[in-house]
C-alpha positions in Angstrom: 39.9 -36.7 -84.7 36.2 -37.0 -85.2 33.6 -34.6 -83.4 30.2 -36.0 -82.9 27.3 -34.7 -81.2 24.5 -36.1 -80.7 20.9 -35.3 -79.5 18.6 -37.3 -77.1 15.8 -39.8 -78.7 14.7 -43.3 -78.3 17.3 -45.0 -80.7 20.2 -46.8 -78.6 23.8 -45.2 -80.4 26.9 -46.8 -79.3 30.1 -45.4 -80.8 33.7 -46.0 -80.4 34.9 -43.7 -82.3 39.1 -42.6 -82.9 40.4 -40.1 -80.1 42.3 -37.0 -81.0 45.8 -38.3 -81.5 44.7 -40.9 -83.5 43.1 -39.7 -87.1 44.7 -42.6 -88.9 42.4 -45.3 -87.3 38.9 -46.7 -87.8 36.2 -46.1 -86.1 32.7 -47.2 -85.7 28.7 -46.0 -84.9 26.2 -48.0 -84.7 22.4 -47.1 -83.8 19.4 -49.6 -82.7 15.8 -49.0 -83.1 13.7 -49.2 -80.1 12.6 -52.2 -78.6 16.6 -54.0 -79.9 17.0 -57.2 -77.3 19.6 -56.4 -74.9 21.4 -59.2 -76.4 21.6 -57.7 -79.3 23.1 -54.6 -77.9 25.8 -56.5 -75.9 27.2 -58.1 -79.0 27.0 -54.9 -80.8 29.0 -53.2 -78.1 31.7 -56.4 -77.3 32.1 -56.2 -81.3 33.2 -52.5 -81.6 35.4 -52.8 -78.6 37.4 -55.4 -80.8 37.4 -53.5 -83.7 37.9 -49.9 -82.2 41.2 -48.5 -83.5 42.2 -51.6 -84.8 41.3 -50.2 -88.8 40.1 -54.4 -88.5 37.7 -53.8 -91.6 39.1 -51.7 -94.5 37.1 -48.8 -94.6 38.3 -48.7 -98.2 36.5 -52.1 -98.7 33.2 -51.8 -100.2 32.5 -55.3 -98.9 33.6 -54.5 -95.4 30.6 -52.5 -94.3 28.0 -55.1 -95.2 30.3 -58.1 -94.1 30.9 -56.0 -90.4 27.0 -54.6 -90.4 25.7 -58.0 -91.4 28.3 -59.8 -88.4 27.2 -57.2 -85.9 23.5 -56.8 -86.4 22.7 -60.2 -87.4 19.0 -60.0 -88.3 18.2 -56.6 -86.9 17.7 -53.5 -88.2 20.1 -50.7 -87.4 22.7 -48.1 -89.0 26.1 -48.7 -88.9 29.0 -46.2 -89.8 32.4 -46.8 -90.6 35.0 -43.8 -90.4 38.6 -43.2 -90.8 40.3 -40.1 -91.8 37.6 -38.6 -94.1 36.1 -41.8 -95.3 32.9 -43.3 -94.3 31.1 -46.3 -95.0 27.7 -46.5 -94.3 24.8 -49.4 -93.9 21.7 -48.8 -93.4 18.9 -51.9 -92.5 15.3 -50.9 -92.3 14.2 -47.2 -91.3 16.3 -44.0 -90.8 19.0 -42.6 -93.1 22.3 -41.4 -93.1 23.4 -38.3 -95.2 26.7 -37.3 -96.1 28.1 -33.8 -97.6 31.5 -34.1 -99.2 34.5 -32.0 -101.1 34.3 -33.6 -104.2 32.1 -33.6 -107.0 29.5 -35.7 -105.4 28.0 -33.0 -103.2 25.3 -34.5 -100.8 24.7 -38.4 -101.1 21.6 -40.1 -98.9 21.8 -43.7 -97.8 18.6 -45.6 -96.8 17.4 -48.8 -96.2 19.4 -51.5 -98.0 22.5 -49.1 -98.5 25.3 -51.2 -97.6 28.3 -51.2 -100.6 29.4 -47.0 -100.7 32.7 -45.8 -99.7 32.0 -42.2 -99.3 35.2 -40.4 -99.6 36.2 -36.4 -98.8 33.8 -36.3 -96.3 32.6 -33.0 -94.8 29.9 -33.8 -92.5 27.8 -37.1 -91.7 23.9 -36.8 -90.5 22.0 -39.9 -89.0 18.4 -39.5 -88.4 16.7 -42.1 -86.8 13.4 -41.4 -88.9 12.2 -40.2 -92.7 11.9 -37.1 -91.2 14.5 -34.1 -92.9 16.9 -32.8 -90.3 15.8 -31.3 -87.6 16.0 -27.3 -87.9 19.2 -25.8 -85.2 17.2 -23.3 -83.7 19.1 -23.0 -80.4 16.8 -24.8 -78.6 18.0 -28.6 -79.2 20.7 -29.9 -76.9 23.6 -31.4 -78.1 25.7 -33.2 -76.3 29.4 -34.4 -77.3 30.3 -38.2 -77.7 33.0 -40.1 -78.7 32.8 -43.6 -77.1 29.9 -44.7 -75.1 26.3 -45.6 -75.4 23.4 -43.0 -74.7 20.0 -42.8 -76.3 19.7 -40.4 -80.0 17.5 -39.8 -82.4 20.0 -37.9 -84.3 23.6 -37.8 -84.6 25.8 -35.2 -86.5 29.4 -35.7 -86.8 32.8 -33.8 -88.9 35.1 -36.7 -90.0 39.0 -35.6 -89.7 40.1 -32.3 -91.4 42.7 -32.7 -94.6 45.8 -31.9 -93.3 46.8 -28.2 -93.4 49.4 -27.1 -96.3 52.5 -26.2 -95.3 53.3 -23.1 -95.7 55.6 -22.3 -98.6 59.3 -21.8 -97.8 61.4 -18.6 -98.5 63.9 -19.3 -101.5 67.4 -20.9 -100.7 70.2 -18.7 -100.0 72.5 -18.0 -103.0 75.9 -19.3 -101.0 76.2 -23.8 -101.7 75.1 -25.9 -98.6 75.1 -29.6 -97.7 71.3 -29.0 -98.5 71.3 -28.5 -101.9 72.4 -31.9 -103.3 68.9 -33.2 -101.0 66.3 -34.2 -102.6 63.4 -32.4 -103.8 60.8 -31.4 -101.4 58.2 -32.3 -104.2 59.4 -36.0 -104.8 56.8 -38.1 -103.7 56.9 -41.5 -102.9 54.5 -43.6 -104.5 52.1 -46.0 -102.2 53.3 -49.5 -101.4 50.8 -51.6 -104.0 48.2 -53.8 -102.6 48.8 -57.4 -102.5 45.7 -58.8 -101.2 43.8 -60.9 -104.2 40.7 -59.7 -105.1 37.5 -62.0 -105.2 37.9 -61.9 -109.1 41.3 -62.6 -109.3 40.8 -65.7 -107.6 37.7 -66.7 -109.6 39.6 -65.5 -112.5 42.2 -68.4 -112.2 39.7 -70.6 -111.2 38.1 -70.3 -114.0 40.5 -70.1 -117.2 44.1 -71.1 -117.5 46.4 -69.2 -115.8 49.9 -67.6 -117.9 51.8 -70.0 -115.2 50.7 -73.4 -113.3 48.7 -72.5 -110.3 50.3 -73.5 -107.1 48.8 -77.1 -106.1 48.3 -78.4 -102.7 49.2 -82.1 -102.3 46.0 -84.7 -102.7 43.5 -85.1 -99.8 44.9 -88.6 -99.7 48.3 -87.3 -98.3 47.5 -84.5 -95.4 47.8 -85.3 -91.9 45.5 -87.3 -90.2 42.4 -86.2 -87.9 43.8 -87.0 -85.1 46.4 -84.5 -85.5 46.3 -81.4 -83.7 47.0 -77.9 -85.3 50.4 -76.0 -85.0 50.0 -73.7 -81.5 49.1 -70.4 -82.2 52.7 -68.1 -81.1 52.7 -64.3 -80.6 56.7 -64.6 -81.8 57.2 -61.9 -84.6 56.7 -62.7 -88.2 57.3 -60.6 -91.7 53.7 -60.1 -91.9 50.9 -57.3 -92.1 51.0 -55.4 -88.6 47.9 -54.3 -86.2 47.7 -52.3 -83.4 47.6 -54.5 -80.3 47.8 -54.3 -76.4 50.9 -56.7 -75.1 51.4 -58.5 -72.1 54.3 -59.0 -70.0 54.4 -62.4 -71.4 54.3 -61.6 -75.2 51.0 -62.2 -76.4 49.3 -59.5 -78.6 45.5 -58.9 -78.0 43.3 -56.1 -79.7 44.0 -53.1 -78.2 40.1 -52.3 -76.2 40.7 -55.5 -74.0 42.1 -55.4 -70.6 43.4 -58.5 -69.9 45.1 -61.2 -71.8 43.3 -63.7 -73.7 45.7 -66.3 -73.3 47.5 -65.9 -70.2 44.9 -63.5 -68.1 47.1 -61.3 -66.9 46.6 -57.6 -67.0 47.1 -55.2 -69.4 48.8 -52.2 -68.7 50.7 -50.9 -71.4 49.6 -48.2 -74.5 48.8 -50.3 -77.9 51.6 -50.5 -80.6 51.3 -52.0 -84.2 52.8 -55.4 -83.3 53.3 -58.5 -86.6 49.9 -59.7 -86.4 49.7 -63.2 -84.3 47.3 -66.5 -85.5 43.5 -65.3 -85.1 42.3 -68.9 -84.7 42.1 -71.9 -86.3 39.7 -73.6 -89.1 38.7 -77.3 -88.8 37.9 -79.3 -91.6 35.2 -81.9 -91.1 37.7 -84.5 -92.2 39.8 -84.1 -89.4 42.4 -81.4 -90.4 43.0 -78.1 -88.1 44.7 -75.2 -90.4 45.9 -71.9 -88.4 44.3 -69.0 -89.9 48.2 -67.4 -89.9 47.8 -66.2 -93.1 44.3 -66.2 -96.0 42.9 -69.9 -97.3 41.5 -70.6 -100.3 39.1 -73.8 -100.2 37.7 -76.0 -102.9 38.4 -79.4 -104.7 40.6 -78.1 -107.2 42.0 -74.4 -106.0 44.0 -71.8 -107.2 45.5 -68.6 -106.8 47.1 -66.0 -108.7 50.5 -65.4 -108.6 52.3 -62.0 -106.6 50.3 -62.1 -103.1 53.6 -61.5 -101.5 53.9 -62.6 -97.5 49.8 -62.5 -97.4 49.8 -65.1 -100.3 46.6 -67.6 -99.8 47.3 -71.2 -98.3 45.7 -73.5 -100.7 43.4 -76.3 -99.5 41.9 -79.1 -101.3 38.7 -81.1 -100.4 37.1 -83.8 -101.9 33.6 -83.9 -103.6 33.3 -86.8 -105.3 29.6 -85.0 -106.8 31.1 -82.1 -107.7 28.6 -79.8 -105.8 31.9 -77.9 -104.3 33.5 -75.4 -107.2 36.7 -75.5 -107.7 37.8 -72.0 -105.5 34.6 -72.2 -103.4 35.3 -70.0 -100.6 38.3 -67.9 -99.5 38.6 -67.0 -95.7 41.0 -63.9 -95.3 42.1 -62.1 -92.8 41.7 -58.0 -91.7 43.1 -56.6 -88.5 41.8 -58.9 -85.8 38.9 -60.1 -88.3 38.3 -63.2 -90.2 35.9 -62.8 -93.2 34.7 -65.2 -95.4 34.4 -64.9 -98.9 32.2 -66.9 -101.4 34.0 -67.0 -104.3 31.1 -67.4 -107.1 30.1 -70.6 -105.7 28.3 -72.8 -108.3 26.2 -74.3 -105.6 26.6 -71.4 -102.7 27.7 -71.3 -99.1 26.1 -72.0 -96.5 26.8 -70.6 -93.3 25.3 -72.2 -89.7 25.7 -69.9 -87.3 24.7 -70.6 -82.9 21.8 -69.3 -82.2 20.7 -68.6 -85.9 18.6 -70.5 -88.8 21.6 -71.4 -91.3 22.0 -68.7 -94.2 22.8 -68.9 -97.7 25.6 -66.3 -99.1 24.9 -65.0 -102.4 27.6 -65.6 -105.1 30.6 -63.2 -104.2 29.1 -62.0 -101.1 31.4 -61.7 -97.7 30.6 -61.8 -94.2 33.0 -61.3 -91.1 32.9 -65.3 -89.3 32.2 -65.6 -85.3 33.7 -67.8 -83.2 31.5 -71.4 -83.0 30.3 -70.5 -87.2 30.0 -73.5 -89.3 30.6 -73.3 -93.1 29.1 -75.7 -95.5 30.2 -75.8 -99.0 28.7 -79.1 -100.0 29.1 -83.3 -100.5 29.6 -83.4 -97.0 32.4 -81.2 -96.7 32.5 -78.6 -93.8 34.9 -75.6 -92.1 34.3 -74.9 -88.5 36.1 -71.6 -87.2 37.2 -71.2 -83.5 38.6 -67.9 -82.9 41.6 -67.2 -81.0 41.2 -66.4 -76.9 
């Protein structure tokens, strides 16, 4: 688990952090200066609710903590944390700091404003001061109060990420006389970590850019895809072969993240403990010729795209777009998918990204930069040529 104390100030701090029986999971802190609109706190708040326990960000991910502070805070300054076992990923946007003491060889690392791509890992402790000012001295006199979920006012928050699990202790030697035991297998094999299959940003640019040892899978012309008027496949909770999240299911079927109380599809309540459940649809992305694709599974977008070979069940859907210009590259954008997240990637762009957000001025991506996509965002990637995401209820 992760113990957190915290003492009173004037910064807003709302965690969801994981509970005691649940190391393995992400968590998440996040801390608002004063005078934050009370807008800005509500989405804050409804967007770690989502992502609580779900692990929805990789906290592995160096480009999850900018993509999730940058979704989150929008414009705002704040400090967000990212924990799960003894990992931490911080962000930090205009004053305060966060410090971090670790195991390894590192020691103590500080993060300040503009801080947004570590993964901190064999973490001790974690300190967030809401001000330059060094840590505050523990003289006795300071109260400091426990949290793990909740929002209270700080101006400093201390917190010990998950122990290492103890050693076993080691066993007596076997008894001379044979048993069924003995033909087991080792105690000391290990078995080695499933490899990732997830393409990174440079892999894909990678085949964009040079030939690739075998043809890259081709979508079929623009000229033969369905027409606008037809509507997308119906998003189904039924069981696939592909990558699992922890999810709260209703008597009818339908997986929802596990904070929520009631279905968003059929309404009804909620009652039962969450379980890592084959992850269902998370929306759907319209294309501003017409075509609705169900974000089942990662897309890659751009008027000539490709994708490396060996993704596995995750592998990218392919989708081609004109642009008769040429102001769209080739693999312009890939929109992938994280626990109950959809994040967009610009892929190295030629002529960038732009993304049109409600209730925002429109925002250019830097080449290779990623960003977690709300419902109602708009995506233009140029000629004409436009993605609208609508997330699932």
């Amino acid at each position: 688990m992760t113990a957190a104390r915290y003492r009173s100030g004037d910064w807003t701090l709302l965690a969801q952090l994981p509970p005691a029986d649940a190391d393995a999971d992400a968590g998440a802190v996040v801390l608002l200066p004063p005078g934050t609109p009370a807008e800005t706190i509500d989405r804050v708040w409804d967007a770690l609710a989502v992502d609580s326990g779900t692990g929805g960000l990789p906290v592995g991910d160096p480009t999850s903590i900018g993509a999730f502070a940058g979704a989150v805070l929008g414009a705002a300054d704040g400090i967000v944390l990212r924990v799960a076992g003894r990992t931490v990923t911080p962000a930090v946007r205009g004053a305060g700091s966060v410090t971090v003491l670790t195991d390894g060889g590192d020691g103590e690392r500080r993060f300040v404003d503009g801080d947004d791509s570590a993964v901190v890992a064999d973490v001790r402790s974690v300190t967030v001061l809401t001000g330059p000012l060094a840590p505050r001295a523990d003289d006795g006199a300071a109260v400091w109060l426990p949290l793990r979920a909740g929002i209270v006012t700080a101006a400093e928050l201390r917190f010990a990420p998950a122990p290492a699990p103890a050693q076993a202790p080691a066993q007596p030697p076997a008894p001379a006389t044979p048993s069924v035991d003995a033909a087991a297998e080792p105690a000391s094999a290990v078995i080695p970590p499933a490899p990732s299959n997830a393409p990174t940003i440079g892999a894909v640019r990678a085949a964009d850019e040079q030939p690739a040892a075998e043809p890259p899978i081709s979508e079929q012309p623009a000229t033969a895809l369905p027409a606008a008027e037809q509507p997308a496949e119906q998003p189904t909770d039924r069981p696939t072969t592909g990558p699992l999240v922890l999810a709260r299911v209703c008597p009818e079927g339908h997986a929802n993240p596990p904070a929520t109380r009631d279905c968003g599809r059929c309404g009804r309540a909620l009652t039962g403990d969450p379980r890592r459940v084959p992850r269902p649809s998370l929306g759907t992305l319209t294309v501003s010729d017409g075509r609705r694709l169900e974000l089942d599974r990662p897309l890659v977008v751009g008027r000539q795209p490709a994708v490396t070979r060996g993704a596995g069940a995750d592998m990218p859907r392919i989708v081609t777009v004109p642009s008769p210009h040429g102001d769209i590259s080739r693999s312009h954008v890939r929109v992938r998918l994280d626990g109950w997240h959809v994040l967009l990637d610009d892929l190295e762009s030629t002529n960038g990204t732009l993304l049109r957000r409600p209730g925002q001025p429109p925002r250019r991506l830097g080449r290779g930069e990623s960003t977690m996509l709300l419902d109602g965002d708009a995506i233009d990637l140029g000629d004409g040529i436009g993605l609208t995401f609508e997330a699932r209820p």
